[in-house]
C-alpha positions as CSV (number, residue, x, y, z in Angstrom):
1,X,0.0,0.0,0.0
2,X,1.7,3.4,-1.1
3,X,0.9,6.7,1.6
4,X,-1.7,7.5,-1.1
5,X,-3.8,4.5,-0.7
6,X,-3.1,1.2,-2.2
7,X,-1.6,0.8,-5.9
8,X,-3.8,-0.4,-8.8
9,X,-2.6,-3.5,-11.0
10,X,-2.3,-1.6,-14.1
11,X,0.2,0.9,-11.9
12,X,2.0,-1.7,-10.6
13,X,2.7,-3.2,-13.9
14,X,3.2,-0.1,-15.3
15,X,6.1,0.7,-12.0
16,X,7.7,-2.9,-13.4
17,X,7.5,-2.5,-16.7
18,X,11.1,-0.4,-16.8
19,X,12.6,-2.9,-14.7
20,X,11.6,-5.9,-16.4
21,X,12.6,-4.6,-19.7
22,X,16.3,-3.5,-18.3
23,X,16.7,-6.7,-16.5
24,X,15.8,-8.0,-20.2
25,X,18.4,-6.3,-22.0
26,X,20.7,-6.9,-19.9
27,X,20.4,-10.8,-20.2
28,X,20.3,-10.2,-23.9
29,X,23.5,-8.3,-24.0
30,X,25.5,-11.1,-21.7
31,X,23.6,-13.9,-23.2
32,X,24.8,-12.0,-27.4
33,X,28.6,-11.8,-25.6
34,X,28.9,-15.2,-24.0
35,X,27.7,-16.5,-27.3
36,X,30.4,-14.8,-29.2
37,X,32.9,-15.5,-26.6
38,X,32.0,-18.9,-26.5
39,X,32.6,-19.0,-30.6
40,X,36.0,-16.9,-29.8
41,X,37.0,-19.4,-27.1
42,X,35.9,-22.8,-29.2
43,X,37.8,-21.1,-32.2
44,X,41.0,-20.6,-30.0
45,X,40.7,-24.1,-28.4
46,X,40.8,-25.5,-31.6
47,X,44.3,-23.6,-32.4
48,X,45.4,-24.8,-29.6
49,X,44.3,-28.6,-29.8
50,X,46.1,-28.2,-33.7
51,X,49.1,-27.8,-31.9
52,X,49.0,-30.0,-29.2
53,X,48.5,-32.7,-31.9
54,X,50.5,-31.6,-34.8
55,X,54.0,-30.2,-32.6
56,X,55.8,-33.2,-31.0
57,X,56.2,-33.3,-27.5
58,X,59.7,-31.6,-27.1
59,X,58.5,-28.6,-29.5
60,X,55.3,-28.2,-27.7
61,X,57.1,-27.9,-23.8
62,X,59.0,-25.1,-26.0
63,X,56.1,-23.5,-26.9
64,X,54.6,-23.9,-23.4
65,X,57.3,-22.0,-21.8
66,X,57.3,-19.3,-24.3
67,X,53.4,-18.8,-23.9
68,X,54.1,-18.9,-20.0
69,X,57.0,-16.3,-19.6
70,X,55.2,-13.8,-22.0
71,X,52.5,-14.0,-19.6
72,X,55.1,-13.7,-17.0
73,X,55.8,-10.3,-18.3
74,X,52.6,-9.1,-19.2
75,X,51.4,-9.7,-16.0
76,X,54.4,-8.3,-14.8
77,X,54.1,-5.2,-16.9
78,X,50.4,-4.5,-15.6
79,X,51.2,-4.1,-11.3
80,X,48.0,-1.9,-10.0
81,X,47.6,-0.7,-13.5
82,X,44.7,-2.0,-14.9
83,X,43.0,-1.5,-10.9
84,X,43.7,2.1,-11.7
85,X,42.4,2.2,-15.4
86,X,39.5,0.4,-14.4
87,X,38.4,2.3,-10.3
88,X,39.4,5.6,-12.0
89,X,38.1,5.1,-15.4
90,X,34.8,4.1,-14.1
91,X,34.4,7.7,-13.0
92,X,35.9,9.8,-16.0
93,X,34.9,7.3,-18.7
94,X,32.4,10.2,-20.3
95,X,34.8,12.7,-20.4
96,X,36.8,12.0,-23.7
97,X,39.7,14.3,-22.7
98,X,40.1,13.1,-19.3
99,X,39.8,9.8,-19.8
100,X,42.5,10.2,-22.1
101,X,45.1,11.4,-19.9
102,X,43.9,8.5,-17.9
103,X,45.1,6.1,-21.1
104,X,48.1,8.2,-21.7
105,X,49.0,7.6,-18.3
106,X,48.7,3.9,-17.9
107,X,50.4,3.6,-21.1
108,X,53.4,5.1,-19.9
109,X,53.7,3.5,-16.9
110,X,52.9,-0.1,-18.1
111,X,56.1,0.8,-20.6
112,X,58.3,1.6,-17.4
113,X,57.4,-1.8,-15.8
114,X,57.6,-3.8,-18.8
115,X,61.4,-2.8,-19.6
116,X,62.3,-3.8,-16.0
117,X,60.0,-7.3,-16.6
118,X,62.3,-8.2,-19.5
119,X,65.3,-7.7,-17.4
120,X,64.0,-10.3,-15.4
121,X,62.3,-13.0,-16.7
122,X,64.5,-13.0,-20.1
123,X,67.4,-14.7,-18.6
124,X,65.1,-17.2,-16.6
125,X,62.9,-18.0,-20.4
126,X,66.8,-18.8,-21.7
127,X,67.6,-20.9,-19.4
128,X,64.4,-23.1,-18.9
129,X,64.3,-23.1,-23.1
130,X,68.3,-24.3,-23.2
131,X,67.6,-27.0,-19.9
132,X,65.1,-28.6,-21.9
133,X,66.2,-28.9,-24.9
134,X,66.3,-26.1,-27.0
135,X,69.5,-25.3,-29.5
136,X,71.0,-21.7,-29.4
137,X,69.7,-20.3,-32.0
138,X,66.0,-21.5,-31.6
139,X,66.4,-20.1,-27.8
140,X,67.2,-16.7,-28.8
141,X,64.3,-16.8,-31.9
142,X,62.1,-17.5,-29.3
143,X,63.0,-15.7,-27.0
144,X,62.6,-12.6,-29.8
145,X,59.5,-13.6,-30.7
146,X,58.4,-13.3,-27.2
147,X,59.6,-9.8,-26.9
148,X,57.5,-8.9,-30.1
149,X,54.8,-9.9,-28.2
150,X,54.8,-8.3,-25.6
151,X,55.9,-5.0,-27.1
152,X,52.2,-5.2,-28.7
153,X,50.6,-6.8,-25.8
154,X,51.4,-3.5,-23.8
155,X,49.2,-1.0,-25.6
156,X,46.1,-3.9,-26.1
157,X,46.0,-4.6,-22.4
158,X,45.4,-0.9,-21.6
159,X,43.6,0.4,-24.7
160,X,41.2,-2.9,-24.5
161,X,39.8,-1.3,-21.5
162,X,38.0,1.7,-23.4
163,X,35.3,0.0,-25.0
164,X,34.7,-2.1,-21.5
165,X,34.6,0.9,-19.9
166,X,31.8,2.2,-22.9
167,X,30.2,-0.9,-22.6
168,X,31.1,-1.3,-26.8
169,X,30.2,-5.4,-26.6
170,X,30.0,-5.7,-30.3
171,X,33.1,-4.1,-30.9
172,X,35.1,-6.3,-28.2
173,X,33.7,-9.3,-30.0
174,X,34.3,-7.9,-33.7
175,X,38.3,-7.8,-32.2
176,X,38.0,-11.2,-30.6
177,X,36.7,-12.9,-33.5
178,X,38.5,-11.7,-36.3
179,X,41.9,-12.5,-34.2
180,X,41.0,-15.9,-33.2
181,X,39.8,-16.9,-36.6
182,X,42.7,-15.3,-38.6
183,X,45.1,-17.4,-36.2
184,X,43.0,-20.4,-36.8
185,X,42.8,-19.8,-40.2
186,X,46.7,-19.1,-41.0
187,X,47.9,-21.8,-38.5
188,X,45.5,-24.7,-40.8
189,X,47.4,-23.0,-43.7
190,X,50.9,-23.3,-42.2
191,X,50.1,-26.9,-41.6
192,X,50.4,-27.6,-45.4
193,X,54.4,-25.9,-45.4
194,X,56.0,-26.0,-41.8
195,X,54.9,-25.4,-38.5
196,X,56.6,-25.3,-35.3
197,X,56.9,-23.5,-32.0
198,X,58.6,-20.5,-33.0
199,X,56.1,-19.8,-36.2
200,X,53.5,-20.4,-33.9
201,X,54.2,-17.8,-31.8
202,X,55.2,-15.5,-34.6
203,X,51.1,-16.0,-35.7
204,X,50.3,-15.1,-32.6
205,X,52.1,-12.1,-32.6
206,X,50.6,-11.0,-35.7
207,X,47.4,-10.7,-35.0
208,X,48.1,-9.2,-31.4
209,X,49.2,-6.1,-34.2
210,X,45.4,-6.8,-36.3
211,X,44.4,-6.5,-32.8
212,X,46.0,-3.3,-32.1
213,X,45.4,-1.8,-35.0
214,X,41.7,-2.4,-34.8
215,X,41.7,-1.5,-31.2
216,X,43.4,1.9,-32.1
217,X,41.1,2.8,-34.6
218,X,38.0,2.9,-32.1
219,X,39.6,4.1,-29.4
220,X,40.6,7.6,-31.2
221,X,37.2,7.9,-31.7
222,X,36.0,8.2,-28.4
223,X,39.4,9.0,-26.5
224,X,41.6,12.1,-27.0
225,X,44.8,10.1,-27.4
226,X,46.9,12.9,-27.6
227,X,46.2,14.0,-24.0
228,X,48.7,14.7,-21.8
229,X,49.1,12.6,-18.7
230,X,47.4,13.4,-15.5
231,X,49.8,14.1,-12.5
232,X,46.5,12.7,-9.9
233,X,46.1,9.5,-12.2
234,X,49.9,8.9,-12.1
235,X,50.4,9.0,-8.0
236,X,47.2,7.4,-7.9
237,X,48.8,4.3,-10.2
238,X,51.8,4.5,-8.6
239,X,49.8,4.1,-5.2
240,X,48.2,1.2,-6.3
241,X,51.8,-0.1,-7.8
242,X,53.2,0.4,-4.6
243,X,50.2,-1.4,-2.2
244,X,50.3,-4.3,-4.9
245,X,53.9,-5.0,-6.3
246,X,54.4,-7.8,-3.7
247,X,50.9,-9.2,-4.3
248,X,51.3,-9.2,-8.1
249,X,55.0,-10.4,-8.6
250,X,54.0,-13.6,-6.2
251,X,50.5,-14.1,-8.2
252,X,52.0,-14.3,-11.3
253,X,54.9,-16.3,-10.3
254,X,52.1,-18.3,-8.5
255,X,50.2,-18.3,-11.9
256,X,53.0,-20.5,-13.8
257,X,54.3,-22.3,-11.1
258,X,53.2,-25.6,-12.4
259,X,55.5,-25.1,-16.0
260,X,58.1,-23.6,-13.6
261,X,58.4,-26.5,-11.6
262,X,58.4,-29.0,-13.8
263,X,60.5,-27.7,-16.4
264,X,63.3,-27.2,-13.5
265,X,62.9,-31.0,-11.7
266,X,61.2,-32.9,-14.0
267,X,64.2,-35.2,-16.2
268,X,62.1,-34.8,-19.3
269,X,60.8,-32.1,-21.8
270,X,57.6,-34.3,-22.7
271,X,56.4,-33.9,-18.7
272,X,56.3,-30.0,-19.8
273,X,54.5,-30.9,-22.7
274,X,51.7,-32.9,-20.6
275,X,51.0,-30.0,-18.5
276,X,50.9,-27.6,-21.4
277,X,48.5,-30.2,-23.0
278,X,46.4,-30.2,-20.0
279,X,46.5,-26.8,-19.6
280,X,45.0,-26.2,-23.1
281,X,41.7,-27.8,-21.3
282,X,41.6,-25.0,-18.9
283,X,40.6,-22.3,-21.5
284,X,36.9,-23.9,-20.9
285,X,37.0,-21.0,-18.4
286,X,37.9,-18.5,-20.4
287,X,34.8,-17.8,-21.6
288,X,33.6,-16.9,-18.2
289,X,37.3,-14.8,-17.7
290,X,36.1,-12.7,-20.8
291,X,32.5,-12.3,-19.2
292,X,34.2,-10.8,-16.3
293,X,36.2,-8.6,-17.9
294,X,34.3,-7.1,-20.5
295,X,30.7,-6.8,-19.4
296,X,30.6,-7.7,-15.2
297,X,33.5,-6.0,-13.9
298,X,32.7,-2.7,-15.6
299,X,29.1,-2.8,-14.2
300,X,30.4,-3.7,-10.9
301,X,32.7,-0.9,-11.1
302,X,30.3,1.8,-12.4
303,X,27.4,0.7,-9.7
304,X,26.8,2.9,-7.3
305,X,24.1,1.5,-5.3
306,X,24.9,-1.1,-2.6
307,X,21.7,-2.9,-2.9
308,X,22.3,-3.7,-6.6
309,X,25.8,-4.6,-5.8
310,X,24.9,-7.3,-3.6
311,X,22.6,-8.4,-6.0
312,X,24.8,-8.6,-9.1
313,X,28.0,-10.0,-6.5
314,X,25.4,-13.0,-5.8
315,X,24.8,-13.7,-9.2
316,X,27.9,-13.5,-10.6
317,X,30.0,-15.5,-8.3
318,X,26.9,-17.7,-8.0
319,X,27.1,-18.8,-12.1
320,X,30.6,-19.1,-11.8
321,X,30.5,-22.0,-9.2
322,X,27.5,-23.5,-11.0
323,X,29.7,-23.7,-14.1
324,X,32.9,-24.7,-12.5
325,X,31.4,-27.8,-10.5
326,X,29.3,-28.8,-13.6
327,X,33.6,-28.8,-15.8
328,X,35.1,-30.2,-12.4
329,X,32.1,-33.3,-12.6
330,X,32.4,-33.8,-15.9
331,X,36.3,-34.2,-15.9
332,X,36.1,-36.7,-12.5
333,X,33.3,-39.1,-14.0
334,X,33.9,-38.9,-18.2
335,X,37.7,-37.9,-18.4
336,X,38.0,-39.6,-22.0
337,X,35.9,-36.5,-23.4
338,X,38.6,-34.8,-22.7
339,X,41.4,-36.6,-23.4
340,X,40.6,-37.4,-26.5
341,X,41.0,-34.3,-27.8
342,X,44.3,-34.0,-27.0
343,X,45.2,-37.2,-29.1
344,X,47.2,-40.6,-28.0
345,X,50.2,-38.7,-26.8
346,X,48.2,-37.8,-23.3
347,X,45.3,-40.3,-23.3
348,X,46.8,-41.8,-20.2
349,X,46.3,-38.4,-17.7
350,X,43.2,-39.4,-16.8
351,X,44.3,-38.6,-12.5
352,X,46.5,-35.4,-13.8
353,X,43.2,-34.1,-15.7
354,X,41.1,-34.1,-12.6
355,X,43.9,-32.5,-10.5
356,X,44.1,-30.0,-13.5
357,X,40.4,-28.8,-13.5
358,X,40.1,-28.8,-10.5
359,X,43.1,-26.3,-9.8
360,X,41.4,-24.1,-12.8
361,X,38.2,-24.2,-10.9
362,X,40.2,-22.8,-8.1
363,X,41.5,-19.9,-10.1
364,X,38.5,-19.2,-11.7
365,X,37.0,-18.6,-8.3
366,X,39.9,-16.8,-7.1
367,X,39.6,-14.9,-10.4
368,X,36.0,-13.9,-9.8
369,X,36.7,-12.6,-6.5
370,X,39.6,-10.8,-7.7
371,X,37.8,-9.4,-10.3
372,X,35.1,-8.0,-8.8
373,X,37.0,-7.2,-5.2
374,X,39.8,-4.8,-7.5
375,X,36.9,-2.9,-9.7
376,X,36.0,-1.5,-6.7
377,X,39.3,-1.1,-5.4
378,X,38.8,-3.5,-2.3
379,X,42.3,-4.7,-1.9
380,X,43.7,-3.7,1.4
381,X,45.6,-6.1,3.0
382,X,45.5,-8.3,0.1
383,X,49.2,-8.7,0.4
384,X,48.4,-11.8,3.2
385,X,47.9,-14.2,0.5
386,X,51.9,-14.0,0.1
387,X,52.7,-15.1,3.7
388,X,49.9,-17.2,3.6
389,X,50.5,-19.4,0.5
390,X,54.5,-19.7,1.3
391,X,53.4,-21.2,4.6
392,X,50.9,-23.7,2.7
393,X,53.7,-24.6,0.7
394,X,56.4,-24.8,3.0
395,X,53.9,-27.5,5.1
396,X,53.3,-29.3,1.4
397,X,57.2,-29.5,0.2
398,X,58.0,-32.6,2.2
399,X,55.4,-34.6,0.8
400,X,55.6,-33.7,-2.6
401,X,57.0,-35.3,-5.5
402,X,58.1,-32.2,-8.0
403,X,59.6,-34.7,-10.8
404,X,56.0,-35.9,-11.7
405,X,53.5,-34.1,-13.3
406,X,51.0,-35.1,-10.4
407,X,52.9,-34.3,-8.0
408,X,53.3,-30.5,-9.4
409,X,49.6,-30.5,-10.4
410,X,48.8,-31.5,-6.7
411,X,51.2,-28.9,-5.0
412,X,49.6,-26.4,-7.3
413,X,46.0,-27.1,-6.6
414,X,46.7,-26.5,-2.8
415,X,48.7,-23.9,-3.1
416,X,45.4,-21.9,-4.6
417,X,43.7,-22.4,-1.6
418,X,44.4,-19.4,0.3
419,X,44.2,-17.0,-1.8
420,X,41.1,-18.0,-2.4
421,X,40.2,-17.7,1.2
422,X,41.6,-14.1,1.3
423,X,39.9,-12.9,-1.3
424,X,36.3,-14.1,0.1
425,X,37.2,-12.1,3.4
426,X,38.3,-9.0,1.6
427,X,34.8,-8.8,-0.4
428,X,33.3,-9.3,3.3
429,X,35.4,-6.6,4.4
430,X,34.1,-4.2,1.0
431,X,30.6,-5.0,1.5
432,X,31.0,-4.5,5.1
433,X,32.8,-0.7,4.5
434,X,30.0,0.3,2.1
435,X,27.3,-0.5,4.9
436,X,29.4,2.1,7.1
437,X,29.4,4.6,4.7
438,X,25.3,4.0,4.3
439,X,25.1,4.4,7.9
């Protein structure tokens, strides 16, 4: 009943009406993007199956530690950056100026941390390349190639955010889609006149510049990307660098630590290539890694209104798990679905498989969390999970075998769990400060 007197069915349906049709457009526009996503992620899978099957073992365990270091760097390159594009960018995001000095900023900082990044982890991606296997010369290709990448994979990672920000969905999946199909497409053609590790990643390095060069052209339509930078953005970055370098460097070395320990102890390249192989299973999640960073985690961070944030926190995280125990079931009860896409070479990781989901079931949890926790900047104290994880695996060391791939797969899976933990207390903690600032 309102303070008027009670409210007549056609009002009330006429007080809904709104709602229902945003809560309908809304489940259109996720439902269009994880369709595409899902046809950007199955397109992708299949590169990566071509490759698992066509490469032999020793060549694939190169191409896994390639993939893995340039990640290592990328993520490397990124510290508190994309927290800042995304917490402060969800305020300017209208003002094309503004939010360009925001881009300009990033940009220039990601370049500073990415030159230190391949100081570092160049002289580890030689070493693990040459211990298992790798000549001279195809080392330091690789190792190029690698570079390339990354060069590129510097202005994507912060550009990519503009049309997340806008909310652009068709245009994210236009980019998506044309890059995974012309890999796909030029990889099946390669097959017919040689393919190995290093062209392999000299494809994917190519369309990262398609990529750019598409990205680039959108951007300057609705970002001034001549602005200068913005002195508040940078302290602000530089703030968040500071509050997360620990946190970050551990993650990502925390990220890889499976390839990392096996391609140190174990006495043979193929046990590399096995947990590459199995690893090429885990971009089942990607799809809902895409979701999270194109269309949830830009809502999250542009709502304003506690009630809806609970709501959308619930259903997010909520789909998540339902998808992750439904892949997690699926591996434990029919593993030869899965392995049989990887061909004979791995049909006997049936146990390793399990272990393997499951730790990506794990991350993807810990990813949501993340995810949603850092678009709203709730990441104080997040730099337990380093104490927190080394004492996890200092209890875990004595029991494990790090020679076989179980044995790394198991160490890894355990090792998840508390960041996990953390990051379930520190959105507690968020919702918990916006209730105080309510009151």
């Amino acid at each position: 009943m309102s303070f008027f007197g009670p409210i007549s069915p056609p009002a009330l349906a006429e007080s809904t009406a709104p709602l229902l049709r945003q809560a309908l457009h809304r489940a259109r526009i996720v439902g269009s993007f994880a369709f595409a996503q899902a046809t950007v992620q199955l397109i992708g899978f299949l590169s990566g199956i071509l490759l698992v099957r066509h490469l032999d073992q020793r060549d694939y365990a190169f191409f896994t530690i390639a993939n893995t270091m340039q990640g290592t760097i990328n993520v490397l390159a990124d510290i508190g950056i994309s927290i800042g594009l995304v917490s402060i960018g969800g305020r300017v995001w209208q003002d094309r100026r503004r939010f360009g000095e925001l881009v300009s900023t990033a940009l220039r900082l990601r370049r500073r941390l990415a030159s230190v990044a391949v100081l570092i982890v160049t002289p580890l991606l030689y070493f693990m390349l040459i211990k298992n296997g790798a000549s001279l010369p195809y080392a330091l290709a690789l190792i190029g190639l690698v570079l390339a990448a990354v060069f590129v994979q510097l202005s994507v990672g912060v550009l990519s955010v503009v049309p997340r920000l806008h909310s652009n969905i068709g245009r994210i999946q236009t980019i998506d889609l044309t890059g995974s199909i012309t890999r796909l497409v030029v990889l099946l053609a390669l097959l017919l006149v040689f393919l190995n590790a290093g062209v392999a990643i000299a494809v994917g390095s190519a369309v990262l510049v398609l990529q750019y060069w598409m990205l680039r052209r959108y951007v300057a339509t609705v970002v001034d990307l001549d602005a200068p930078q913005n002195e508040e953005d940078r302290a602000a970055m530089k703030g968040f660098i500071r509050n997360q370098a620990a946190n970050a460097v551990f993650f990502c070395l925390q990220g890889q630590i499976t390839v990392f320990l096996i391609s140190f102890f174990a006495a043979r390249a193929s046990s590399v290539a096995e947990v590459g192989a199995l690893g090429r299973l885990a971009m089942i999640f990607a799809v809902l890694s895409n979701l999270l960073t194109n269309v949830f985690a830009p809502a999250f961070a542009r709502c304003q209104s506690p009630r809806r944030l609970r709501w959308q926190y619930a259903g997010i995280l909520g789909a998540v798990a339902a998808f992750s125990l439904a892949v997690l079931a699926a591996a434990a009860f029919v593993p030869g679905i899965f392995l049989f896409v990887l061909g004979g070479k791995y049909e006997h990781l049936e146990h390793e498989l399990v272990l393997m989901v499951a730790g990506a079931v794990a991350s993807a949890l810990t990813g949501t969390f993340w995810a949603l926790n850092s678009s709203k900047a709730w990441i104080t104290g997040s730099w337990l999970y380093i104490p927190l994880t080394l004492a996890t695996q200092a209890t875990l060391i004595p029991f494990t075998d790090f020679t076989t791939v179980r044995g790394v797969l198991i160490f890894n899976l355990f090792s998840a769990i508390p960041n996990l933990l953390l990051n379930m207390v520190l959105s507690f903690r968020g919702f918990r400060s916006l209730r105080r600032a309510a009151a």
